[in-house]
DOBA-107990 format. One record per residue (C-alpha): chain; residue in one letter; x, y, z. Coordinates in nm, 3 decimals, always signed. Example, Ala and Ser with C-alpha at 12.3 -4.5 7.8 and 13.67 -1.06 7.14 Angstrom:
# residues 2
FIVEX   chain   resn         x         y         z
FIVEX       A      A    +1.230    -0.450    +0.780
FIVEX       A      S    +1.367    -0.106    +0.714
This chain:
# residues 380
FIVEX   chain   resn         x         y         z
FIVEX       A      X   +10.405    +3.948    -1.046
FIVEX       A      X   +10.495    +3.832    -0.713
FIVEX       A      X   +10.564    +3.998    -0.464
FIVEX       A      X   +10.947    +4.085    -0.393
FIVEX       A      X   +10.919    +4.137    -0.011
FIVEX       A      X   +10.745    +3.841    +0.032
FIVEX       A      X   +10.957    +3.629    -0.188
FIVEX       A      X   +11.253    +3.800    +0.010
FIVEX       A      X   +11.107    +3.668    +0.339
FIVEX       A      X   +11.010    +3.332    +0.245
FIVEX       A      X   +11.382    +3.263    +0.140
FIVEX       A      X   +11.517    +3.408    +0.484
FIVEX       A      X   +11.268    +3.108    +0.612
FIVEX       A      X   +11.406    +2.862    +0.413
FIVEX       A      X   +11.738    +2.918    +0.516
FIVEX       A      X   +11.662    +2.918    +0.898
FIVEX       A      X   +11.495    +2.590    +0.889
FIVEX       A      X   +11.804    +2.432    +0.670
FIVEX       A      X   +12.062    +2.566    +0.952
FIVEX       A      X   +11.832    +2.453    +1.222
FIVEX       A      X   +11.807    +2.132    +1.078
FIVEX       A      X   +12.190    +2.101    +0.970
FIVEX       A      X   +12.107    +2.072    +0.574
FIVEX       A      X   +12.363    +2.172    +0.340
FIVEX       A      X   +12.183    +2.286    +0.019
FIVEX       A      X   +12.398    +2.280    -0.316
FIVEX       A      X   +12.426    +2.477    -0.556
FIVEX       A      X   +12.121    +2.345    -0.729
FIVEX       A      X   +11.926    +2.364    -0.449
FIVEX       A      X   +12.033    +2.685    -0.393
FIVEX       A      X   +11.914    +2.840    -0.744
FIVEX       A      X   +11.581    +2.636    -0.702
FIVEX       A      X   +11.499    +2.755    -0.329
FIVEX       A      X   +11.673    +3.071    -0.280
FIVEX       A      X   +11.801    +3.193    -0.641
FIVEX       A      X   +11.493    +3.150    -0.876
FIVEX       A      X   +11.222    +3.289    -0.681
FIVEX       A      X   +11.441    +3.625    -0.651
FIVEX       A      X   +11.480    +3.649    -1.019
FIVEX       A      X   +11.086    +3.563    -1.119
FIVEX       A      X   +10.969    +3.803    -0.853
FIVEX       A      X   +11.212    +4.078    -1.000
FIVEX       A      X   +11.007    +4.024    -1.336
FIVEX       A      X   +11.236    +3.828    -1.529
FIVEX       A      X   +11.028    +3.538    -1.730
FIVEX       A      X   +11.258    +3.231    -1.567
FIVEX       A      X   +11.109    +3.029    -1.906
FIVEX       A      X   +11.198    +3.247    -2.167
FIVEX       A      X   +11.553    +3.183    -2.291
FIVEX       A      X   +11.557    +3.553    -2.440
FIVEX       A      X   +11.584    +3.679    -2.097
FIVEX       A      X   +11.639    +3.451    -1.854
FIVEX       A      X   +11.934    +3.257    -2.006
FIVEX       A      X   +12.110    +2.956    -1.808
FIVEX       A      X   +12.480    +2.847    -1.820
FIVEX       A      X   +12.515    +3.068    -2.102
FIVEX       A      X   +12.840    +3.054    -2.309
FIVEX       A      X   +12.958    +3.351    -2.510
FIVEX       A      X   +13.187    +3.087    -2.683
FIVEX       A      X   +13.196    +2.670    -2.716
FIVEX       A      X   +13.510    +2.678    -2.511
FIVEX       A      X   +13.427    +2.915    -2.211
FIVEX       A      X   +13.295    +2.790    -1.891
FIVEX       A      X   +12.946    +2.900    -1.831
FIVEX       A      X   +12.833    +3.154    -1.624
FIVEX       A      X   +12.478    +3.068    -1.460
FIVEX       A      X   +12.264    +3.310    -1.532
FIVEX       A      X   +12.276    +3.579    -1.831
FIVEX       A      X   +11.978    +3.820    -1.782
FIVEX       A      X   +11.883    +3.934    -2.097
FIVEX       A      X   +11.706    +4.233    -2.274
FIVEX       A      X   +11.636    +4.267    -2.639
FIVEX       A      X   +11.815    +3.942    -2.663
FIVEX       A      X   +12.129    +4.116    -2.501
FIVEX       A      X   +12.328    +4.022    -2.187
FIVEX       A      X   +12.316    +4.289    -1.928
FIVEX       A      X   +12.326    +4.119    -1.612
FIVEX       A      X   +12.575    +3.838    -1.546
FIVEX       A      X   +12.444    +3.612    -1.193
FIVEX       A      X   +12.706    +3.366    -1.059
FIVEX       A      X   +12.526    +3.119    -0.783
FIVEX       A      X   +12.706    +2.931    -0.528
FIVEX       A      X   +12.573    +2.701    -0.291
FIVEX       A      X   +12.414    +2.871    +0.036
FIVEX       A      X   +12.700    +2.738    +0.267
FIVEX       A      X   +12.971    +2.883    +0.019
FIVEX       A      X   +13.201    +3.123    +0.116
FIVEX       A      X   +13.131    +3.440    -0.110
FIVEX       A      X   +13.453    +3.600    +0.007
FIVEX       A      X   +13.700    +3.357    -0.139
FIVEX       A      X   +13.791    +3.575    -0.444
FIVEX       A      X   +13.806    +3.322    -0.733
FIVEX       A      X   +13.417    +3.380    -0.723
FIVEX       A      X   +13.413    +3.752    -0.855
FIVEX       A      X   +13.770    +3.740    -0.988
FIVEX       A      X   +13.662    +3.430    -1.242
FIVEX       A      X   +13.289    +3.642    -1.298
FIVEX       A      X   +13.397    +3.984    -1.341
FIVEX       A      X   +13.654    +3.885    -1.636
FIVEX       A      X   +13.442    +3.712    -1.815
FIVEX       A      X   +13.177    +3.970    -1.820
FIVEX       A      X   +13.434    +4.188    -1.885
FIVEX       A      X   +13.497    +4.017    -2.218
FIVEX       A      X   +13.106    +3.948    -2.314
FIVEX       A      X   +13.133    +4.362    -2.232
FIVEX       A      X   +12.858    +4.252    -1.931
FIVEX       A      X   +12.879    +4.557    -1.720
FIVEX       A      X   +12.703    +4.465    -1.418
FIVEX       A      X   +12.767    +4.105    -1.240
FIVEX       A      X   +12.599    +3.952    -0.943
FIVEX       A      X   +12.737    +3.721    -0.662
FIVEX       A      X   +12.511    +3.536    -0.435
FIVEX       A      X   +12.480    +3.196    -0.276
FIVEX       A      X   +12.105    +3.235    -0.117
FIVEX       A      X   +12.157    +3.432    +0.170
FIVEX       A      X   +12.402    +3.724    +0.095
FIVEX       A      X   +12.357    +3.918    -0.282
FIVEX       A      X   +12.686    +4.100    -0.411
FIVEX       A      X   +12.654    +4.375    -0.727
FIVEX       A      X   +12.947    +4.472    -0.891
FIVEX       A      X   +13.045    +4.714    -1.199
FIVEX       A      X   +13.260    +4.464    -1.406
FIVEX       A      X   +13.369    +4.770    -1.645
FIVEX       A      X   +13.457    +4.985    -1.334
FIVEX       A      X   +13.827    +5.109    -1.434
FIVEX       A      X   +13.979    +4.987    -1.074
FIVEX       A      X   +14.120    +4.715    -0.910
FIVEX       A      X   +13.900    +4.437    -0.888
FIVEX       A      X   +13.856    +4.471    -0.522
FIVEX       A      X   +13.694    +4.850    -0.620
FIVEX       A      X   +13.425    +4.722    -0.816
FIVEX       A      X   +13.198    +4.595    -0.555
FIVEX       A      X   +12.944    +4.876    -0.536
FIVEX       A      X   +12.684    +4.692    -0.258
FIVEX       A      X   +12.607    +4.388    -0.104
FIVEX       A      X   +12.350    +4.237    +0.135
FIVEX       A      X   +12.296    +3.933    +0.359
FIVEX       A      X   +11.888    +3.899    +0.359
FIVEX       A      X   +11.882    +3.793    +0.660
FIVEX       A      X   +12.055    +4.098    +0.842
FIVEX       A      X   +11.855    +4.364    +0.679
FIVEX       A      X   +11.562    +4.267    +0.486
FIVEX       A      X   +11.514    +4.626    +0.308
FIVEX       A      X   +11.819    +4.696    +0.248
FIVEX       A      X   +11.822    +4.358    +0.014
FIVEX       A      X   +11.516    +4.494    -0.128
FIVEX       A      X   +11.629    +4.824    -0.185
FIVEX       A      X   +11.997    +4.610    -0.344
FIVEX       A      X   +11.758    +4.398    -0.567
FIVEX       A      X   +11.505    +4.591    -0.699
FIVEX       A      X   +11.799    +4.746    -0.892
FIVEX       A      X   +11.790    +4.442    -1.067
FIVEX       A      X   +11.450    +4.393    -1.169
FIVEX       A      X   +11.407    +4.407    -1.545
FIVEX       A      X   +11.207    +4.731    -1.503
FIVEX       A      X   +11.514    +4.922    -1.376
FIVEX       A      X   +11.802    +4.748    -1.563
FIVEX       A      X   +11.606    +4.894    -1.915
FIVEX       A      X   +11.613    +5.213    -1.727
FIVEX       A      X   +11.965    +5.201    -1.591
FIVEX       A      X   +11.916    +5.267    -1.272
FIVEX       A      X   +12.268    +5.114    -1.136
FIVEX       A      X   +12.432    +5.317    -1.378
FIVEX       A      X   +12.286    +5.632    -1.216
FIVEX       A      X   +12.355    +5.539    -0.858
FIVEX       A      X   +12.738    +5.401    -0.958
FIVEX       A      X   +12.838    +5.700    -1.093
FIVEX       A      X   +12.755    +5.888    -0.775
FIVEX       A      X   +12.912    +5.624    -0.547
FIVEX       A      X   +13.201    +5.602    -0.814
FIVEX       A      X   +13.273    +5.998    -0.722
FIVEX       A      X   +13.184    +5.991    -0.395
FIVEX       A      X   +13.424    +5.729    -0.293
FIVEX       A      X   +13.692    +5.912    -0.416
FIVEX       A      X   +13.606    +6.201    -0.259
FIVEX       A      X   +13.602    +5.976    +0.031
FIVEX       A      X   +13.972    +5.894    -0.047
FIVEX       A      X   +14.091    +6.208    -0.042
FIVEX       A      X   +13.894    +6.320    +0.300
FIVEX       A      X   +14.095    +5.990    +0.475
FIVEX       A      X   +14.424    +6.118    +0.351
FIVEX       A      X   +14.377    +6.468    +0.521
FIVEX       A      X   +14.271    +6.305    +0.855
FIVEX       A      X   +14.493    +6.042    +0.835
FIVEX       A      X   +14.824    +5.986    +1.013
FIVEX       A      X   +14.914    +6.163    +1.341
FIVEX       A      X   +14.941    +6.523    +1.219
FIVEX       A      X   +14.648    +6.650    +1.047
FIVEX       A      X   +14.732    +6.768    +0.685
FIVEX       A      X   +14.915    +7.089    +0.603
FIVEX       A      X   +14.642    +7.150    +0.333
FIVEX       A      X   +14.379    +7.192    +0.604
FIVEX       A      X   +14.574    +7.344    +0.832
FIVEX       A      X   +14.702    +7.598    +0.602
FIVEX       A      X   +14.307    +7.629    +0.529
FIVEX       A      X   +14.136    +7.694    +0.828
FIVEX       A      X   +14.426    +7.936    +0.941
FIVEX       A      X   +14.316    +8.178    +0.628
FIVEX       A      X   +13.938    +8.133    +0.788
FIVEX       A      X   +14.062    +8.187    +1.120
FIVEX       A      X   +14.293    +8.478    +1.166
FIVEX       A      X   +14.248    +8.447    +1.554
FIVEX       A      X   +14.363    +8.165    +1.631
FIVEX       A      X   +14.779    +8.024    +1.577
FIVEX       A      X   +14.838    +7.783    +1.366
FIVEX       A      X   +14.940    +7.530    +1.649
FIVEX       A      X   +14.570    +7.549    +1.808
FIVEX       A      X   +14.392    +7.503    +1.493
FIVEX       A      X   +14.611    +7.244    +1.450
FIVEX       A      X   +14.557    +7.114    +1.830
FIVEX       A      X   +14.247    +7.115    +1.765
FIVEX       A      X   +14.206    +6.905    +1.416
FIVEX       A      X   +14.434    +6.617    +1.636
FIVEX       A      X   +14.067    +6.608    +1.895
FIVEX       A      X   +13.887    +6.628    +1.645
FIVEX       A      X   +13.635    +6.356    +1.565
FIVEX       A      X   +13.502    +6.448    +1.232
FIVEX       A      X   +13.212    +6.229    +0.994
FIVEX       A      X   +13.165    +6.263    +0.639
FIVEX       A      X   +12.836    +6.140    +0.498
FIVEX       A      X   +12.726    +6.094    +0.099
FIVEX       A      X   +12.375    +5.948    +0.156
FIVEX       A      X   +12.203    +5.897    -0.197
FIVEX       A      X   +11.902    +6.012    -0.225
FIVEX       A      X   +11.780    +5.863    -0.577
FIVEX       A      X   +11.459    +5.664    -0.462
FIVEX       A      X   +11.442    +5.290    -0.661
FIVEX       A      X   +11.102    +5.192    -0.765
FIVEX       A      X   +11.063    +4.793    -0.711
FIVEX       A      X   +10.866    +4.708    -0.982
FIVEX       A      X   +10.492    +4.689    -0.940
FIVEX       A      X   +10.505    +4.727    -0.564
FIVEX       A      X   +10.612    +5.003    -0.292
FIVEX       A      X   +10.901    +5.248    -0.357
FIVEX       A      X   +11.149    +5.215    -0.154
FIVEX       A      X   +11.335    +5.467    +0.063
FIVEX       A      X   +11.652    +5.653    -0.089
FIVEX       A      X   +11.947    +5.373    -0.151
FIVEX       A      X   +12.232    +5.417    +0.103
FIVEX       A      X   +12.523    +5.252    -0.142
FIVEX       A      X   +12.777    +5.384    +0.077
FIVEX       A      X   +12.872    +5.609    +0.354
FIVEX       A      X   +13.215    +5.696    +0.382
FIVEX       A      X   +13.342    +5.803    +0.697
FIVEX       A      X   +13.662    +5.974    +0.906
FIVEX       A      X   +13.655    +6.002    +1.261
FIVEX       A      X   +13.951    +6.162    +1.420
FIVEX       A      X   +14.065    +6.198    +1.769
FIVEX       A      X   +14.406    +6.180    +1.947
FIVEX       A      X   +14.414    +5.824    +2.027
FIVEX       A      X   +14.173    +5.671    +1.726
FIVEX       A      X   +14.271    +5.680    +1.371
FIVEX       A      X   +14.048    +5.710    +1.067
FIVEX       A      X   +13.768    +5.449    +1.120
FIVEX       A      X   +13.544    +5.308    +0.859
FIVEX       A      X   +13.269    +5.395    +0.682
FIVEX       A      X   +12.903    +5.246    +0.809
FIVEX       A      X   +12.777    +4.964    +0.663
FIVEX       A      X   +12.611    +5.066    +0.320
FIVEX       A      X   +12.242    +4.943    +0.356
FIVEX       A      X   +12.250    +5.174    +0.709
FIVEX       A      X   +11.995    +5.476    +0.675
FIVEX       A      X   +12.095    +5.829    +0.673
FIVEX       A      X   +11.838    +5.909    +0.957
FIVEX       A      X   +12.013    +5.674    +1.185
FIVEX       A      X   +12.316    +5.870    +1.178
FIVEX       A      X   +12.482    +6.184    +1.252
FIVEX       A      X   +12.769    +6.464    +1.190
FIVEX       A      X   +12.747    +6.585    +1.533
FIVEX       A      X   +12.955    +6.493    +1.814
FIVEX       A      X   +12.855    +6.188    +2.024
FIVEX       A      X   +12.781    +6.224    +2.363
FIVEX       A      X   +13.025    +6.093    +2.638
FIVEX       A      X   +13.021    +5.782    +2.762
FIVEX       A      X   +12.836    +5.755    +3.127
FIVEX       A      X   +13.011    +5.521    +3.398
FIVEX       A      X   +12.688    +5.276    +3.336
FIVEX       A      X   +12.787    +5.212    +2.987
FIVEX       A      X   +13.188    +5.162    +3.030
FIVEX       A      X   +13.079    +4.882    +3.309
FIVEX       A      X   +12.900    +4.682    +3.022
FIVEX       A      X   +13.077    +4.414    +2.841
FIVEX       A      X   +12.969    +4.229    +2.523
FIVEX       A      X   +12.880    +3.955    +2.756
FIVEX       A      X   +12.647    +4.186    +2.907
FIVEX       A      X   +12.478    +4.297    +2.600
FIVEX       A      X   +12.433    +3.907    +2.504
FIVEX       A      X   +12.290    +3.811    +2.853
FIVEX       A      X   +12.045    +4.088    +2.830
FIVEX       A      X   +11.923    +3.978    +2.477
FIVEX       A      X   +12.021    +4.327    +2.259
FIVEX       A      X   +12.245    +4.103    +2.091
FIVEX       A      X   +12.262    +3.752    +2.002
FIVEX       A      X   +12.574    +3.412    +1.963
FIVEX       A      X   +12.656    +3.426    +1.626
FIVEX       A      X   +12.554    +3.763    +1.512
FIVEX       A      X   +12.737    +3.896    +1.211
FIVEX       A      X   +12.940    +4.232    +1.276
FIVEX       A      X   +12.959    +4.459    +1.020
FIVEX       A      X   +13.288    +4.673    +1.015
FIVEX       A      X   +13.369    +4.940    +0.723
FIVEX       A      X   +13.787    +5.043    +0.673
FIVEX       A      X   +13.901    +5.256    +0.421
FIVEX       A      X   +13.604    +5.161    +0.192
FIVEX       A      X   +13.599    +4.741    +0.229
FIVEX       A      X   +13.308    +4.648    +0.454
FIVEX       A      X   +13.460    +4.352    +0.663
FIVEX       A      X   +13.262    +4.083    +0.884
FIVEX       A      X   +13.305    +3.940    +1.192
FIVEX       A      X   +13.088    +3.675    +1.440
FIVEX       A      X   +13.066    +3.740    +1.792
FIVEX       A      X   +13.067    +3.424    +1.963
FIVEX       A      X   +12.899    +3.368    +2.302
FIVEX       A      X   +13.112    +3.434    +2.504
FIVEX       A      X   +13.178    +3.790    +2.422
FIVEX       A      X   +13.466    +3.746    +2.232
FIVEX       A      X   +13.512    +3.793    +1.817
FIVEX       A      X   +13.594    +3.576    +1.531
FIVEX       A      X   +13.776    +3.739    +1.271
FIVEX       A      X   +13.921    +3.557    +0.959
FIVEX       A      X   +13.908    +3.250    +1.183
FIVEX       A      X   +14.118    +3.388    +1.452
FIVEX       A      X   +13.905    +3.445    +1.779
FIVEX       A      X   +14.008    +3.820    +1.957
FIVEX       A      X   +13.962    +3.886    +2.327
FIVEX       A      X   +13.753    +4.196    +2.228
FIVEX       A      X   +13.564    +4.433    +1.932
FIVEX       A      X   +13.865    +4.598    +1.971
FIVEX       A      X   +14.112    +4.340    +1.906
FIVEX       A      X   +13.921    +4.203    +1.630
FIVEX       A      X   +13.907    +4.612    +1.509
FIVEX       A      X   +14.291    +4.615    +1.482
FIVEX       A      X   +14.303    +4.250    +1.293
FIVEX       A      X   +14.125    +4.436    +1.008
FIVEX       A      X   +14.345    +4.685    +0.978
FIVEX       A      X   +14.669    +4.469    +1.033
FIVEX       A      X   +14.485    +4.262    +0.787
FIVEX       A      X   +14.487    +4.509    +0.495
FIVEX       A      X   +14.836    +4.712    +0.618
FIVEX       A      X   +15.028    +4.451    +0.708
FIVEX       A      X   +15.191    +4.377    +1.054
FIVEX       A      X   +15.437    +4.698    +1.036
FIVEX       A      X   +15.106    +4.901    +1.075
FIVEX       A      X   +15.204    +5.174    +1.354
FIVEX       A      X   +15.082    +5.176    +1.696
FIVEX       A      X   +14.832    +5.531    +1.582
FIVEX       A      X   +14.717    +5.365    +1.315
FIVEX       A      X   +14.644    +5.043    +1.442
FIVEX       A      X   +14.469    +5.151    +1.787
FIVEX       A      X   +14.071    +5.094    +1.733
FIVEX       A      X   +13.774    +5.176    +1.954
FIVEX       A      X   +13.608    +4.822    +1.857
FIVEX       A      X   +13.285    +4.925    +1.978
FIVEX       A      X   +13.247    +5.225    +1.748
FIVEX       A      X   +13.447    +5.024    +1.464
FIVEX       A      X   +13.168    +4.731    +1.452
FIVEX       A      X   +12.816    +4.767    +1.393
FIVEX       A      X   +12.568    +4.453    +1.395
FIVEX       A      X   +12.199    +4.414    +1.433
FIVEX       A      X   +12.019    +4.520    +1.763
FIVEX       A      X   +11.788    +4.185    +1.850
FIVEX       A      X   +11.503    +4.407    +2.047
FIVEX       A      X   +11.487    +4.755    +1.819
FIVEX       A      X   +11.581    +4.524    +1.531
FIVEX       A      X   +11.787    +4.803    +1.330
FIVEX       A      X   +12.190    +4.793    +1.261
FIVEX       A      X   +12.383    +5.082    +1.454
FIVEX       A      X   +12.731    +5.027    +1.641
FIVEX       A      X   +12.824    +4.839    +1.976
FIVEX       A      X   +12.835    +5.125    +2.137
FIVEX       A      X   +12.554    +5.210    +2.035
FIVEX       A      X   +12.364    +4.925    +2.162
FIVEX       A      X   +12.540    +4.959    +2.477
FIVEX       A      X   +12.406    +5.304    +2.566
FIVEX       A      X   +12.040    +5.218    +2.507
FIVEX       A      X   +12.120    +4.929    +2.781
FIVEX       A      X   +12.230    +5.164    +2.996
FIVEX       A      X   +11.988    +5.364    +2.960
FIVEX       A      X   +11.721    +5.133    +2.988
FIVEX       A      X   +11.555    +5.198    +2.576
């Protein structure tokens, strides 16, 4: 069986040298170059209709889907290609996949044009927009796409895996849900207030609730079921998502990190403050000293929808094709974006460098702006 990292790596390669060179690679191209090699190297026999099936039809009248993965001769993963430059976020793409797996009674669906994989639970009892459960660009985090794919290796589909994992994510994000509603707002919840004033007979109900207004508080639900990719390493526990709430008395809940982060590079405990050396660097700063680079992808997580951005050279951010002035800017276009413009002030205001994450070019992992800006400043 071929190896999955390498097969990973070699189609990040192929996809730098068609941007470098301008090449637009169709869909075709894109399951030859980019699509197949994933499947083969996830042990699925590409020539045996039984389980790899193409443009399969449940009916004569249907429109295909392109690939049915199959065991014992039954569908159980549905993978709709798209051609590498192909927007995955225009929602016909999952809307038109997800229902008709949803009729075949397909539970699992995959999204991918090349570069960027998307999983989600077709028979998930939410709004379409809750089934995504992960997704990946290759090229931004290498093991986190293998830790994504090897889910979908032919070894761990006959196990069900996924299933095991979704049902903890499933819970856990609405956990998540509920922790958001008692931070959120510009009074912390009576429920928790009423709480901690049982577990806290010294202190008045006014300080305790004081105090929840500062507060900055971080909820974490790493997973910690490990994935065996099949035939090769095992990979380290799968990070499907990581809600968070962060509370203070100018920044409203912020999102959660982005899913393929590890649990090791982050924290419950309180940041530390922010030195005069750090608030005097800008994003240009951070670009003309090489930690990041034109046209990196930012990775911003609100209220459990991870949202992208591209920082363009010049320091500024281009969000939904509108270009913002700064991280925070773009910040508050996401959440305008999914409340609407009669969003309040509170709820709107955004510390952009916390709010967006993106890839560090000289450690090489993900963590936040700000991040990146304090190990400039302090010279790491």
């Amino acid at each position: 069986m071929t190896d999955l990292r390498a097969v990973v790596e070699q189609c990040v390669q192929r996809q730098r040298r068609c941007r470098q060179r301008g090449q637009r690679l169709n869909e075709q191209n894109t399951k030859a170059a980019l699509i197949d090699p994933v499947i083969g190297a996830l042990g699925w026999d590409l020539v045996d209709t039984d389980e790899v099936h193409r443009e399969y039809k449940r009916g004569g009248h249907e429109n295909p889907v392109d690939y049915a993965l199959l065991l014992m001769r039954t569908p159980r993963l549905f993978i709709e290609a798209k051609g590498l430059e192909e927007n995955l976020d225009d929602p016909r793409w999952a809307n038109q996949t997800i229902s008709y797996a949803t009729m075949a009674g397909v539970e699992w669906v995959a999204l991918t044009n090349g570069a960027e994989w998307r999983v989600y639970n077709a028979h998930a009892p939410v709004p379409i927009e809750h089934k995504l459960f992960r997704a990946v660009r290759l090229e931004d985090d290498i093991d986190g796409a293998l830790e994504l794919l090897c889910l979908l290796s032919k070894q761990n589909m006959g196990d069900n895996r996924i299933e095991e994992l979704w049902k903890g994510f499933f819970v856990d994000r609405q956990v998540h849900t509920e922790l958001a509603d008692l931070f959120a707002g510009s009074d912390p919840a009576s429920d928790l207030v009423d709480l901690l004033d049982r577990r806290m007979p010294r202190l008045s109900r006014e300080e305790i609730r004081q105090s929840l207004i500062r507060a900055r508080a971080t909820f974490d639900f790493p997973m910690s079921a490990a994935v065996a990719a099949p035939a090769q390493r095992q990979p380290s526990a799968i990070q499907t998502y990581e809600p968070a709430v962060r509370r203070n008395v100018s920044e409203p809940p912020a999102p959660a990190m982005p899913a393929y982060q590890s649990p090791a590079t982050r924290s419950s405990k309180r940041a530390p403050g922010v030195t005069p050396d750090e608030r005097r660097l800008k994003l240009v700063d951070l670009l003309a000293a090489g930690r990041l680079r034109p046209g990196t992808t930012l990775f911003g997580r609100y209220l459990g929808k991870q949202h992208t951005a591209e920082l363009l050279a010049d320091g500024r951010v281009r969000y939904l094709g509108e270009v913002h002035n700064s991280p925070s800017r773009a910040g508050e276009a996401v959440k305008i974006a999914v409340h609407g413009r009669d969003i309040t002030d509170t709820r709107k205001a955004t510390d952009g460098l916390d709010f967006w994450q993106a890839q560090d070019a000289v450690a090489g992992d993900v963590v936040t702006l700000k991040e990146i800006r304090r190990r400039l400043a302090s010279g790491r």
